[in-house]
Jmol script that loads the backbone (N, CA, C; Angstrom):
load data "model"
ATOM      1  N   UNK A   1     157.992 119.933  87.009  1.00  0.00           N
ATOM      2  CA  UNK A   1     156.913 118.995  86.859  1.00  0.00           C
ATOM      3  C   UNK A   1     157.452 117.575  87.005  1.00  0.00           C
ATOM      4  N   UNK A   2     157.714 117.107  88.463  1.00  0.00           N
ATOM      5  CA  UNK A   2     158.304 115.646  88.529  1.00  0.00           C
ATOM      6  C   UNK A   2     157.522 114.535  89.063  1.00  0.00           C
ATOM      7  N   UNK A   3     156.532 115.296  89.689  1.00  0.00           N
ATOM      8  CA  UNK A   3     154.967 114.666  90.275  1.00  0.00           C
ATOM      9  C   UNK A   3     154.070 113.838  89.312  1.00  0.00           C
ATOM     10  N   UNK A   4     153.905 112.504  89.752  1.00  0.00           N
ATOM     11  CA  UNK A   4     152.600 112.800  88.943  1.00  0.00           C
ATOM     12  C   UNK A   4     151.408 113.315  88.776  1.00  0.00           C
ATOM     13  N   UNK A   5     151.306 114.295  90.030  1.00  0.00           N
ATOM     14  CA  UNK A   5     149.560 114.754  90.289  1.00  0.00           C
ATOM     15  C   UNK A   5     149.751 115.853  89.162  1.00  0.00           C
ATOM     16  N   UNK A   6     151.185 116.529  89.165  1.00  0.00           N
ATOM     17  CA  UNK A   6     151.417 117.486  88.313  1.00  0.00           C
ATOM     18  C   UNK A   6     151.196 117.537  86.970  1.00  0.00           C
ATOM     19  N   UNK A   7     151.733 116.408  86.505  1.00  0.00           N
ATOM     20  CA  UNK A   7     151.395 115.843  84.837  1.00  0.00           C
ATOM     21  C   UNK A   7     149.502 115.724  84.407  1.00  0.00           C
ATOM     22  N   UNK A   8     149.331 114.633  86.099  1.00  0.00           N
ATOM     23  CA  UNK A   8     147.854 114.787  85.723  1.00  0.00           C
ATOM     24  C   UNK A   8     147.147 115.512  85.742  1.00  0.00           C
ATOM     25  N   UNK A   9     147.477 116.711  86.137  1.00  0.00           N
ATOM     26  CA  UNK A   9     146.910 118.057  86.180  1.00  0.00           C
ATOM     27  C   UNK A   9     147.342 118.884  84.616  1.00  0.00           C
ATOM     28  N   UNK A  10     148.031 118.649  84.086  1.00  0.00           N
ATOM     29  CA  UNK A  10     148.577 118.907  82.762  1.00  0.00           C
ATOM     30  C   UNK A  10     147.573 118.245  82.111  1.00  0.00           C
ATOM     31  N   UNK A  11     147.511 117.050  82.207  1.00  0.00           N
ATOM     32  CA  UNK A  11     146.980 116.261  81.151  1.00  0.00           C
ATOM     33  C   UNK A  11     144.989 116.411  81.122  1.00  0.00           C
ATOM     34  N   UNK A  12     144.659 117.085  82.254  1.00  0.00           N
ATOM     35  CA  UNK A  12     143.620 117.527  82.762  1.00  0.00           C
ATOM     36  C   UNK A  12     142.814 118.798  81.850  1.00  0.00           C
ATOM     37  N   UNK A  13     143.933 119.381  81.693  1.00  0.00           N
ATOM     38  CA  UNK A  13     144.021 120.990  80.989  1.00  0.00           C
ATOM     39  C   UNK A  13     143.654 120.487  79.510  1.00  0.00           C
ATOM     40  N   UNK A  14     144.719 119.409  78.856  1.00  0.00           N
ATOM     41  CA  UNK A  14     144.560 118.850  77.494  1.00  0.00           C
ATOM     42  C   UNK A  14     143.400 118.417  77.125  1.00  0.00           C
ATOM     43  N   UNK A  15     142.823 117.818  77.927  1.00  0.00           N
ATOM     44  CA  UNK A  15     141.484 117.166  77.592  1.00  0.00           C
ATOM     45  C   UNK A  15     140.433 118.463  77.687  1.00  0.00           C
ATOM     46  N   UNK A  16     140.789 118.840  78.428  1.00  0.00           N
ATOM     47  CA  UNK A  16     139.594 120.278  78.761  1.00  0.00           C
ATOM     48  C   UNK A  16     139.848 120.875  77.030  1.00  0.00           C
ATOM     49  N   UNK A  17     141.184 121.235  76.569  1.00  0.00           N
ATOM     50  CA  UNK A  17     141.206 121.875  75.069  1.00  0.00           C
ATOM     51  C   UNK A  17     140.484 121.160  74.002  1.00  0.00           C
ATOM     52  N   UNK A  18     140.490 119.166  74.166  1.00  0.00           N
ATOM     53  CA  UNK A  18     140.184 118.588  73.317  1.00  0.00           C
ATOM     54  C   UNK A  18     138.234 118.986  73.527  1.00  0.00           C
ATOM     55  N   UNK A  19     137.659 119.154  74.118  1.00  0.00           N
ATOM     56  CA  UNK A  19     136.517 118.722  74.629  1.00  0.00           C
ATOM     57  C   UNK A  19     135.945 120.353  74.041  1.00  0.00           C
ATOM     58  N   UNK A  20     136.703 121.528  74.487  1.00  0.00           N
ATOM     59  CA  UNK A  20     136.030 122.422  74.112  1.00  0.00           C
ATOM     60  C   UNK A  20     136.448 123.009  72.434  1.00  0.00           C
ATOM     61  N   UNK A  21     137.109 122.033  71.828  1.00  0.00           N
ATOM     62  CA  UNK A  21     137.535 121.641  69.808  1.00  0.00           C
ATOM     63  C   UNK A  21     136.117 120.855  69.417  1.00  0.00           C
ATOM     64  N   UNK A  22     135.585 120.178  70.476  1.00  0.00           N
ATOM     65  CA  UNK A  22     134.616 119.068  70.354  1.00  0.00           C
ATOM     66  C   UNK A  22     133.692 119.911  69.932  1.00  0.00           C
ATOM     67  N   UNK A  23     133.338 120.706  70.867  1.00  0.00           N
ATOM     68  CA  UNK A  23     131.959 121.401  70.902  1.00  0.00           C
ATOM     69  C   UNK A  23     131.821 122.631  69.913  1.00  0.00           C
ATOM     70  N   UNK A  24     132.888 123.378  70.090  1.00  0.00           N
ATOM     71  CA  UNK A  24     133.302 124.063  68.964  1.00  0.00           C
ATOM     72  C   UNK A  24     132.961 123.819  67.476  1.00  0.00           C
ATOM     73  N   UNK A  25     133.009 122.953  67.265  1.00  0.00           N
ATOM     74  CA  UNK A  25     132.732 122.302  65.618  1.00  0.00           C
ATOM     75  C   UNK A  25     132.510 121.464  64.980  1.00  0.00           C
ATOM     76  N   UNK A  26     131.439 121.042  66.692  1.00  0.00           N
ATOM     77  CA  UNK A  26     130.711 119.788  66.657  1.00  0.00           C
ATOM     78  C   UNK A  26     131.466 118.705  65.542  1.00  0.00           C
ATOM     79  N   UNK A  27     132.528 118.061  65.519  1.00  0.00           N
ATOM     80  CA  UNK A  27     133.044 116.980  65.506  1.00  0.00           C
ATOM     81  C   UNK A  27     133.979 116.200  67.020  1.00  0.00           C
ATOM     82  N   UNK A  28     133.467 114.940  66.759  1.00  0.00           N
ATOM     83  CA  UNK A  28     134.377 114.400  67.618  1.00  0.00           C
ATOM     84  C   UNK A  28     135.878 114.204  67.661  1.00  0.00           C
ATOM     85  N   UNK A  29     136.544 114.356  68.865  1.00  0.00           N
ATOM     86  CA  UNK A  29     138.285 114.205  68.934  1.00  0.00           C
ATOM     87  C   UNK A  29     138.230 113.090  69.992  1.00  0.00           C
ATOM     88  N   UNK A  30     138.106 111.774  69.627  1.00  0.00           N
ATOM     89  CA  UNK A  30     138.946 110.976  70.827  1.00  0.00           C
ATOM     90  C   UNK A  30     139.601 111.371  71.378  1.00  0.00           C
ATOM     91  N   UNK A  31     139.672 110.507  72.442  1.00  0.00           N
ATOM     92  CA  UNK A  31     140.959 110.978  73.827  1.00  0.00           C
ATOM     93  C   UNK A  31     140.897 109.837  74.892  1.00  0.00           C
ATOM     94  N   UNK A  32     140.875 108.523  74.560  1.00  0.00           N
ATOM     95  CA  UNK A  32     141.192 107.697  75.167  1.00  0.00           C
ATOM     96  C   UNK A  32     142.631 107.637  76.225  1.00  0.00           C
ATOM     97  N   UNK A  33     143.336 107.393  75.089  1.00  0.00           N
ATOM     98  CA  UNK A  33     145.146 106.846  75.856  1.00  0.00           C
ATOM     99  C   UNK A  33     145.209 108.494  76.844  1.00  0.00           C
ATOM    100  N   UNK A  34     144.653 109.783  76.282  1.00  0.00           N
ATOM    101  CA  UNK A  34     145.043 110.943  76.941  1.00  0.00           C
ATOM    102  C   UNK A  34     144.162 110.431  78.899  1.00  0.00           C
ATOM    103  N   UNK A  35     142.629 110.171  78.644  1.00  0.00           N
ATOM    104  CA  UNK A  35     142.319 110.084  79.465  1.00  0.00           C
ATOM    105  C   UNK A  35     142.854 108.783  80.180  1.00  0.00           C
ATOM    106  N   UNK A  36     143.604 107.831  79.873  1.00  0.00           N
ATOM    107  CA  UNK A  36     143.938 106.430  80.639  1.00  0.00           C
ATOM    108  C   UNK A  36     145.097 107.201  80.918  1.00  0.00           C
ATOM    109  N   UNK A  37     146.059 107.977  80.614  1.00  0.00           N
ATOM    110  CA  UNK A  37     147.367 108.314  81.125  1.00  0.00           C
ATOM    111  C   UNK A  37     147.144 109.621  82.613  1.00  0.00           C
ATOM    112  N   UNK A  38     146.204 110.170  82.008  1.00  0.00           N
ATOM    113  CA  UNK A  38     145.968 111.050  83.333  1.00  0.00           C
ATOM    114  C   UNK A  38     145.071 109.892  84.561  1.00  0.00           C
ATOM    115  N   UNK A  39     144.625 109.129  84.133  1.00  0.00           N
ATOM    116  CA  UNK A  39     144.134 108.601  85.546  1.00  0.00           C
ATOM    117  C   UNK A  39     145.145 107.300  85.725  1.00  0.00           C
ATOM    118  N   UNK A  40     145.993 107.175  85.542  1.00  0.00           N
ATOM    119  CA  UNK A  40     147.345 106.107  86.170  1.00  0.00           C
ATOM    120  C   UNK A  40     148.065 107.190  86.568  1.00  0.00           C
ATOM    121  N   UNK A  41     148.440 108.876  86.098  1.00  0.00           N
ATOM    122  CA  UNK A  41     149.084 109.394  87.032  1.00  0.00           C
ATOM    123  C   UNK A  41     148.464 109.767  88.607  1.00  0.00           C
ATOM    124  N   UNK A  42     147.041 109.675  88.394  1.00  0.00           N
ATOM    125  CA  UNK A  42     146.322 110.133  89.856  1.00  0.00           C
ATOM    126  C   UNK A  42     146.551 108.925  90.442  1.00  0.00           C
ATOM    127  N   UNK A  43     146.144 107.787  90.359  1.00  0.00           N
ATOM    128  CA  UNK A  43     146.700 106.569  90.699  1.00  0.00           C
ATOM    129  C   UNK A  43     147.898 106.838  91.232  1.00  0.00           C
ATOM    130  N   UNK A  44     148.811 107.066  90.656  1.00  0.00           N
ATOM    131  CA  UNK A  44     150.262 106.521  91.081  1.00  0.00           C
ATOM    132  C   UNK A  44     150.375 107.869  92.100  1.00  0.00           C
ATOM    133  N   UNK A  45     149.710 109.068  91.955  1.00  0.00           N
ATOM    134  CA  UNK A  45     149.601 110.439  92.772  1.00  0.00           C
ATOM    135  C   UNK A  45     148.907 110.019  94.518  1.00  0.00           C
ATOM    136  N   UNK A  46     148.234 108.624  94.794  1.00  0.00           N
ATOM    137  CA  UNK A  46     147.978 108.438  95.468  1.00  0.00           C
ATOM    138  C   UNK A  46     146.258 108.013  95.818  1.00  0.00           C
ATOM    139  N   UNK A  47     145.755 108.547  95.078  1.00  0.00           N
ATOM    140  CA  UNK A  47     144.303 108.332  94.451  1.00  0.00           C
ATOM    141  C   UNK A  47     144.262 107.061  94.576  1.00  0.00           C
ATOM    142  N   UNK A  48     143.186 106.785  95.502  1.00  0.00           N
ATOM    143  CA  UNK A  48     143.267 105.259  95.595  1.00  0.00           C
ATOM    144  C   UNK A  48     141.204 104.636  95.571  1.00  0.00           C
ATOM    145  N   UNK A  49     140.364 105.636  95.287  1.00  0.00           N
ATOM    146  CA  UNK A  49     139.227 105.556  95.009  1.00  0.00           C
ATOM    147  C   UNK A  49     138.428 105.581  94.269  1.00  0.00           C
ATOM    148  N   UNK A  50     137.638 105.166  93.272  1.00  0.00           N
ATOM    149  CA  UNK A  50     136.757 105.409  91.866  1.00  0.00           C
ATOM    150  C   UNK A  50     136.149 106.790  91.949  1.00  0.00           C
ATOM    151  N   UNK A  51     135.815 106.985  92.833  1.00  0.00           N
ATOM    152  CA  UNK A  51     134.844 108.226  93.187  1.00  0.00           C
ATOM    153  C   UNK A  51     135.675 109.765  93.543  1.00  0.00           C
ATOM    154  N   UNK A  52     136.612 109.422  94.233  1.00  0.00           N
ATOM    155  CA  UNK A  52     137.787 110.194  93.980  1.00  0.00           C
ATOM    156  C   UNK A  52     138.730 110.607  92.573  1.00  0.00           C
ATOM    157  N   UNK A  53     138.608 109.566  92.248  1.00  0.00           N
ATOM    158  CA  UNK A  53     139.426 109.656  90.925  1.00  0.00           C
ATOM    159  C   UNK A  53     138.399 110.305  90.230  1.00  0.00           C
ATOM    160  N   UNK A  54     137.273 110.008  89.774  1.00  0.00           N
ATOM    161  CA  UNK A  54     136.395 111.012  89.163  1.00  0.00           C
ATOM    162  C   UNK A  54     136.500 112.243  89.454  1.00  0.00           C
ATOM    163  N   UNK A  55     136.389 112.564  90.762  1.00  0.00           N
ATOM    164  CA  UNK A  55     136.206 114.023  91.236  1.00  0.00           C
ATOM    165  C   UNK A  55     137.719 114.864  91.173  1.00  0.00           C
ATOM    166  N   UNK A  56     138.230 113.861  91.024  1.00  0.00           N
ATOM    167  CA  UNK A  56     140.251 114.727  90.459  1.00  0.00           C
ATOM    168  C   UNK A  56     140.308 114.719  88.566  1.00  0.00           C
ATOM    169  N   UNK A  57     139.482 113.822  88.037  1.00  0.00           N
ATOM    170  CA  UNK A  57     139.364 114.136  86.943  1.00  0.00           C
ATOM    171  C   UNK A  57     138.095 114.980  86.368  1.00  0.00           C
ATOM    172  N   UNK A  58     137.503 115.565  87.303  1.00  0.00           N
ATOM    173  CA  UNK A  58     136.397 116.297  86.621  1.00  0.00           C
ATOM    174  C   UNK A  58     135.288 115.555  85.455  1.00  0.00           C
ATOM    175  N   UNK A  59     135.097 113.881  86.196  1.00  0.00           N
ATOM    176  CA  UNK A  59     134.289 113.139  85.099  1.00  0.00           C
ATOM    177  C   UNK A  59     132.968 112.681  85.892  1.00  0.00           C
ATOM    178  N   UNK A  60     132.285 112.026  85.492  1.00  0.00           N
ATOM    179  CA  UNK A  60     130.937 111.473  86.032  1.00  0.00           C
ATOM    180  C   UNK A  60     131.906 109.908  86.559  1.00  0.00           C
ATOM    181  N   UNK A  61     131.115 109.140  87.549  1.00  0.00           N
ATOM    182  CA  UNK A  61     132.193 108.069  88.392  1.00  0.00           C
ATOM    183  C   UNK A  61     131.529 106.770  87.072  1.00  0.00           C
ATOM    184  N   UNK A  62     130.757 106.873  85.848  1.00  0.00           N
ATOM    185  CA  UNK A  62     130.742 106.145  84.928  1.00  0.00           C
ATOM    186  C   UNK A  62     131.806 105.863  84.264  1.00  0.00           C
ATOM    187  N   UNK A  63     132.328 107.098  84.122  1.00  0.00           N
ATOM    188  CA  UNK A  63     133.500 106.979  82.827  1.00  0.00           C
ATOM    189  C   UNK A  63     134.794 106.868  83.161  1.00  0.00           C
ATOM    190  N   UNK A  64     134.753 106.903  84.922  1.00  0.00           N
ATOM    191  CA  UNK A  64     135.566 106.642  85.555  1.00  0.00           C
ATOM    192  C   UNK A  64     135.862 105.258  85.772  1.00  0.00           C
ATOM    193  N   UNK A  65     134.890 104.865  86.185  1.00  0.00           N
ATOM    194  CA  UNK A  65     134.864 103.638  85.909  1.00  0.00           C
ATOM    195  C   UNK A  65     135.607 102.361  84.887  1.00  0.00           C
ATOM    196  N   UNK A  66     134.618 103.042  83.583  1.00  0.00           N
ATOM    197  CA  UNK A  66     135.368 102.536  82.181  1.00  0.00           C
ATOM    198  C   UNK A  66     136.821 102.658  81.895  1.00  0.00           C
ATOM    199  N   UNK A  67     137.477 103.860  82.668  1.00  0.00           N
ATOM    200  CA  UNK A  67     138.751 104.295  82.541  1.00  0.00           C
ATOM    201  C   UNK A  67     139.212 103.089  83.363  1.00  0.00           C
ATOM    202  N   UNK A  68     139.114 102.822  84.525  1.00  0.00           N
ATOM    203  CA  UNK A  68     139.489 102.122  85.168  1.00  0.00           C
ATOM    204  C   UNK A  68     139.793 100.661  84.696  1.00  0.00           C
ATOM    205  N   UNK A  69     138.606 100.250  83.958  1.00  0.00           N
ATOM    206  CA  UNK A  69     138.404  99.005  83.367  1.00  0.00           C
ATOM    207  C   UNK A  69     139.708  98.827  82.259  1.00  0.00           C
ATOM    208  N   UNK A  70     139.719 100.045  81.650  1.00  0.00           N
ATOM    209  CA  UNK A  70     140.389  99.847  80.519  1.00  0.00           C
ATOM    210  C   UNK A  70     142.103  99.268  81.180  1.00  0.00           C
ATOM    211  N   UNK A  71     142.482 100.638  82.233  1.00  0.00           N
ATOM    212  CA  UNK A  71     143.628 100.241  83.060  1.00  0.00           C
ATOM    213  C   UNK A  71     144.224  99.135  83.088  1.00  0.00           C
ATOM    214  N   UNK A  72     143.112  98.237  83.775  1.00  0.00           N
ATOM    215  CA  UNK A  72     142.661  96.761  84.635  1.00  0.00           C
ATOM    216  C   UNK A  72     143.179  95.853  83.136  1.00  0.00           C
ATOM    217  N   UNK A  73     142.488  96.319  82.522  1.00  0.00           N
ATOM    218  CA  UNK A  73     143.185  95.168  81.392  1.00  0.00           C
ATOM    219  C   UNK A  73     142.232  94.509  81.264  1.00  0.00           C
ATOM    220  N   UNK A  74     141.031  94.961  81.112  1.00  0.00           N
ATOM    221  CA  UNK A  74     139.519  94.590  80.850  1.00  0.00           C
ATOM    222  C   UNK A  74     138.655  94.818  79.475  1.00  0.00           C
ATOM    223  N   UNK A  75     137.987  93.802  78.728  1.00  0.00           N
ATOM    224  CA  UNK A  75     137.405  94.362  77.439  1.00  0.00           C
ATOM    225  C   UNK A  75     136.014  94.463  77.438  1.00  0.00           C
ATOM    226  N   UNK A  76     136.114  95.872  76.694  1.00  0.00           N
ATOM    227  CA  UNK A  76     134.991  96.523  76.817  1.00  0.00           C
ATOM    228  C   UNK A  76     134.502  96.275  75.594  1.00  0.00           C
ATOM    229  N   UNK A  77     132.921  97.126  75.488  1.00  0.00           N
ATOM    230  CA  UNK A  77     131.986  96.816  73.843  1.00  0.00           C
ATOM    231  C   UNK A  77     131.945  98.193  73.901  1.00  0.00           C
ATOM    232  N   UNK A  78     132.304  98.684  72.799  1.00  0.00           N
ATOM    233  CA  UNK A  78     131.650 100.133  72.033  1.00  0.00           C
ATOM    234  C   UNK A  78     131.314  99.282  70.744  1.00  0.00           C
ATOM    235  N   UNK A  79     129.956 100.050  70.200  1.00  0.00           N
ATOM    236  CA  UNK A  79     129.103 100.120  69.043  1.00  0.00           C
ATOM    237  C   UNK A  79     129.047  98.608  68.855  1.00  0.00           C
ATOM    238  N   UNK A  80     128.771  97.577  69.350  1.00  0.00           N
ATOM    239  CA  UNK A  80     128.804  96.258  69.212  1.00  0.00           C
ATOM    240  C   UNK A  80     129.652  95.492  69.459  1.00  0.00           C
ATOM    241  N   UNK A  81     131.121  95.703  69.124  1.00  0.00           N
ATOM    242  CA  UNK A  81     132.148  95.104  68.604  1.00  0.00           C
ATOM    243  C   UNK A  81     133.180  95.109  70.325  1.00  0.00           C
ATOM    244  N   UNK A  82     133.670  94.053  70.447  1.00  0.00           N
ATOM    245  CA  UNK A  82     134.610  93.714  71.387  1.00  0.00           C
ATOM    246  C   UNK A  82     135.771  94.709  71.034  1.00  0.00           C
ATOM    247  N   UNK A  83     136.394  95.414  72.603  1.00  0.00           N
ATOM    248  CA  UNK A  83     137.701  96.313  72.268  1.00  0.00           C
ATOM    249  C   UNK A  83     138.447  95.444  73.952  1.00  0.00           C
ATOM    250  N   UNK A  84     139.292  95.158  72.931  1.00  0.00           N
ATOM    251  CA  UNK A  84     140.351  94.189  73.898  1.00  0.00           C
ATOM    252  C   UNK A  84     141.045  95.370  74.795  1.00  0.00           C
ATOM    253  N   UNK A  85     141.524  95.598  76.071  1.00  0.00           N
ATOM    254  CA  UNK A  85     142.444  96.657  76.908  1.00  0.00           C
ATOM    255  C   UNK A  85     144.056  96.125  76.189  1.00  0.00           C
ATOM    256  N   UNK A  86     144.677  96.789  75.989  1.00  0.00           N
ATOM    257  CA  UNK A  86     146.571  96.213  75.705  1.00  0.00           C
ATOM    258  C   UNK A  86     147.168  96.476  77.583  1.00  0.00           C
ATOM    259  N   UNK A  87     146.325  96.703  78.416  1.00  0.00           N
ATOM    260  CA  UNK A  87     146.731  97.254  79.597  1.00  0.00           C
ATOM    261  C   UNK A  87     146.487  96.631  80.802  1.00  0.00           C
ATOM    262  N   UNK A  88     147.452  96.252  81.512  1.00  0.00           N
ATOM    263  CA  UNK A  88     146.983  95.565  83.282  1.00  0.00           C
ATOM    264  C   UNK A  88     147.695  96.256  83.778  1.00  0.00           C
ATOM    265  N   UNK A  89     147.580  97.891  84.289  1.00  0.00           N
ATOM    266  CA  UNK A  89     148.543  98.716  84.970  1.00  0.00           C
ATOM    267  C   UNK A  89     147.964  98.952  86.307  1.00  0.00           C
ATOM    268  N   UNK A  90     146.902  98.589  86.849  1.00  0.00           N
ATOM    269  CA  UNK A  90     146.128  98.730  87.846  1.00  0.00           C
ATOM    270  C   UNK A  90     145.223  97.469  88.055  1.00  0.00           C
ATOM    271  N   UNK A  91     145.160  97.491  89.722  1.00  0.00           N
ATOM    272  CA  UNK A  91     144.524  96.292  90.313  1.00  0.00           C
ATOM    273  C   UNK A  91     143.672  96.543  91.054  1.00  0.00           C
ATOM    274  N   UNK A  92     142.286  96.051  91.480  1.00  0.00           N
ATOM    275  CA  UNK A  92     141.286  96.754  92.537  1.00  0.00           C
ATOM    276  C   UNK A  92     140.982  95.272  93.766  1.00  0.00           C
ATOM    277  N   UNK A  93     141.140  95.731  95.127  1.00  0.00           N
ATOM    278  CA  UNK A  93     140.870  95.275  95.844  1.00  0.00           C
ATOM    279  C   UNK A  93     139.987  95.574  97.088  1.00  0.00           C
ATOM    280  N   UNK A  94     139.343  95.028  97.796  1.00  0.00           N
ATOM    281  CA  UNK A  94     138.438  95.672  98.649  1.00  0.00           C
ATOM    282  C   UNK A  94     138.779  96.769  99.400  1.00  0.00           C
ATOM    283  N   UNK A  95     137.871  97.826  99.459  1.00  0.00           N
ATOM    284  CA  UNK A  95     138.936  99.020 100.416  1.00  0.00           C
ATOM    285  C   UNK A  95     138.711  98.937 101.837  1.00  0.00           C
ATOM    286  N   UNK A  96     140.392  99.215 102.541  1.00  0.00           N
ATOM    287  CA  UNK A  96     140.321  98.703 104.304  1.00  0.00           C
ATOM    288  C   UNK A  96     139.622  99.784 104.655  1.00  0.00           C
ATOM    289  N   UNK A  97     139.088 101.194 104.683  1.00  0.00           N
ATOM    290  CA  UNK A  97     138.256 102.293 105.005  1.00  0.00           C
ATOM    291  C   UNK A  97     137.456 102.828 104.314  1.00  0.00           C
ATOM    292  N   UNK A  98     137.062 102.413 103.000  1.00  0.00           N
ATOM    293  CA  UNK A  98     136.182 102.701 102.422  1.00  0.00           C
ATOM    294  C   UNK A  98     135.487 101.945 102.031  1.00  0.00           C
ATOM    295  N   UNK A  99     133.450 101.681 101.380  1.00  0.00           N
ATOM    296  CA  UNK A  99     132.665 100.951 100.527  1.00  0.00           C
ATOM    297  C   UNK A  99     133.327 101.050  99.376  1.00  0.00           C
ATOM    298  N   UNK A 100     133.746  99.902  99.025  1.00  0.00           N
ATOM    299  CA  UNK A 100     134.016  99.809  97.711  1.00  0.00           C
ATOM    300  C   UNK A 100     135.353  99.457  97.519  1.00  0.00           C
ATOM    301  N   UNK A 101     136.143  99.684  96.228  1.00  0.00           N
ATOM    302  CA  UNK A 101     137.241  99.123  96.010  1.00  0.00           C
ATOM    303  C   UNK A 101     138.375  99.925  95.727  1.00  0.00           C
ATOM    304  N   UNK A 102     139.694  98.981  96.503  1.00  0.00           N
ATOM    305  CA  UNK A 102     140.719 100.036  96.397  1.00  0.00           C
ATOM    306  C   UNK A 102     141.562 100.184  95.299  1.00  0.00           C
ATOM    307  N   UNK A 103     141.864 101.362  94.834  1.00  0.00           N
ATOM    308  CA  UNK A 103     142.750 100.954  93.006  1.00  0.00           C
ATOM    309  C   UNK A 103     144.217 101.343  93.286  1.00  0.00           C
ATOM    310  N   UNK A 104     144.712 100.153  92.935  1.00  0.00           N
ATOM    311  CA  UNK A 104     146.463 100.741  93.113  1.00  0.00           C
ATOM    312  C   UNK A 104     147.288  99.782  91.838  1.00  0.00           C
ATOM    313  N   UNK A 105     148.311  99.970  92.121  1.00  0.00           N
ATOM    314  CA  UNK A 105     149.257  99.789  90.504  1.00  0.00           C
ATOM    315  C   UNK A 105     149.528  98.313  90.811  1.00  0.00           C
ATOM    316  N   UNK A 106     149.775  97.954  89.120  1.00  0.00           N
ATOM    317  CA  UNK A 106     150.028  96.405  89.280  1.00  0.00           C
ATOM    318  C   UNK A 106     152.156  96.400  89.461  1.00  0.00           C
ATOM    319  N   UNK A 107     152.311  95.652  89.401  1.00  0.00           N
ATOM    320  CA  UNK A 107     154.213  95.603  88.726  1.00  0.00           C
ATOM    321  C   UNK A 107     154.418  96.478  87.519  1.00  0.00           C
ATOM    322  N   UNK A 108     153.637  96.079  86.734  1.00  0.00           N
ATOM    323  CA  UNK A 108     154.082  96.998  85.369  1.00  0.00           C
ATOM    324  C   UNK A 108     153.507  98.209  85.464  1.00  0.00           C
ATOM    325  N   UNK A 109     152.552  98.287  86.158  1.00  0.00           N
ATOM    326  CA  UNK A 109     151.725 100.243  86.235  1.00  0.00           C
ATOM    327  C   UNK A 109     152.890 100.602  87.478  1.00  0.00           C
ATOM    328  N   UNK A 110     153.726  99.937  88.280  1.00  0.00           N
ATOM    329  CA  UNK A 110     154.535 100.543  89.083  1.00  0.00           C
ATOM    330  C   UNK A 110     155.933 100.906  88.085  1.00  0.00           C
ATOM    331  N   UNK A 111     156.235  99.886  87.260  1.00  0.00           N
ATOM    332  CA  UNK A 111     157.734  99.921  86.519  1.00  0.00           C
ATOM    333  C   UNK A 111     157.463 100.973  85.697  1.00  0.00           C
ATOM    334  N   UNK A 112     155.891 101.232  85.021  1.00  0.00           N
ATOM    335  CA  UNK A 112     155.873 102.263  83.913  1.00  0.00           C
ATOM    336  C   UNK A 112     156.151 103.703  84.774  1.00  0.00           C
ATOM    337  N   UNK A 113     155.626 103.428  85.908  1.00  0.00           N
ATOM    338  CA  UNK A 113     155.642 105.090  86.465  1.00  0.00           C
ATOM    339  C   UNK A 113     157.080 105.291  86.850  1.00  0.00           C
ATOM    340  N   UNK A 114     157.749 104.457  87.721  1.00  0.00           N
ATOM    341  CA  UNK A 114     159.205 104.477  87.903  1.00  0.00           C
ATOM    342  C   UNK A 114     160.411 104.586  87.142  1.00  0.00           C
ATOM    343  N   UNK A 115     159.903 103.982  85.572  1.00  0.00           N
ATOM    344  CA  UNK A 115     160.591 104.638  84.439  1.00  0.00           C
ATOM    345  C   UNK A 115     160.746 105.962  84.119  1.00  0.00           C
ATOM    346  N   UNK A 116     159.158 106.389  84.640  1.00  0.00           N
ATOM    347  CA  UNK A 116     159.328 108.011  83.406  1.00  0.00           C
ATOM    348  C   UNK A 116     159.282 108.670  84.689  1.00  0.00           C
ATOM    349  N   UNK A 117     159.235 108.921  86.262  1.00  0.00           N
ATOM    350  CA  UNK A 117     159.565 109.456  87.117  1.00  0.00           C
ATOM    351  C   UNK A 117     160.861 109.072  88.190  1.00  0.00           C
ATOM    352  N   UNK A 118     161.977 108.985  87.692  1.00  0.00           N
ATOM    353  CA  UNK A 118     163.082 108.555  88.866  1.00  0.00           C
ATOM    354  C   UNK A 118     163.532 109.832  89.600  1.00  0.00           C
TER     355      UNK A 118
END
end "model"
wireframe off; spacefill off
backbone 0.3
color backbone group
């Protein structure tokens, strides 16, 4: 497992366990950092589309989205209250063949992946 599509495919499986604990006994299990770490490995796997990245994470392109945002180093509102990102690991720019925008790694979303994959 030296890939990252591989991990994110790992980390794919995890969330699938957290989600069906969810439903199971109807309490909630966050899974933020789980879901921001599997979509910087599709990212860094080559994934370079919102809509793509959804459809490799098995999500609606909403929450894909939000994932994205969070990446970006963007603050979001849950339940009222401002939630600051600690994260700028990804950058979006217009895409040269596609509507819409292209997502690829900043310096530090490149140094983090190059750390834990040499």
């Amino acid at each position: 497992m030296t890939q990252p599509t591989d991990v994110a495919a790992l980390l794919k499986g995890l969330r699938g366990v957290f989600r069906d604990h969810m439903k199971s006994t109807g309490r909630h299990v966050g899974h933020p950092p789980l879901v921001a770490a599997e979509a910087l490995l599709w990212i860094a796997g080559g994934i370079d589309h919102g809509s793509d990245l959804a459809d490799a994470m098995g999500m609606d392109r909403s929450t894909a989205n939000r994932t994205i945002a969070l990446l970006r180093g963007r603050t979001r509102w849950r339940e009222g209250r401002s939630m600051p990102s600690p994260f700028g690991l990804v950058e979006l720019r217009k895409h040269p063949h596609r509507r819409g925008f292209q997502i690829s790694l900043t310096k530090d979303g490149e140094g983090l992946i190059a750390a834990t994959f040499k």
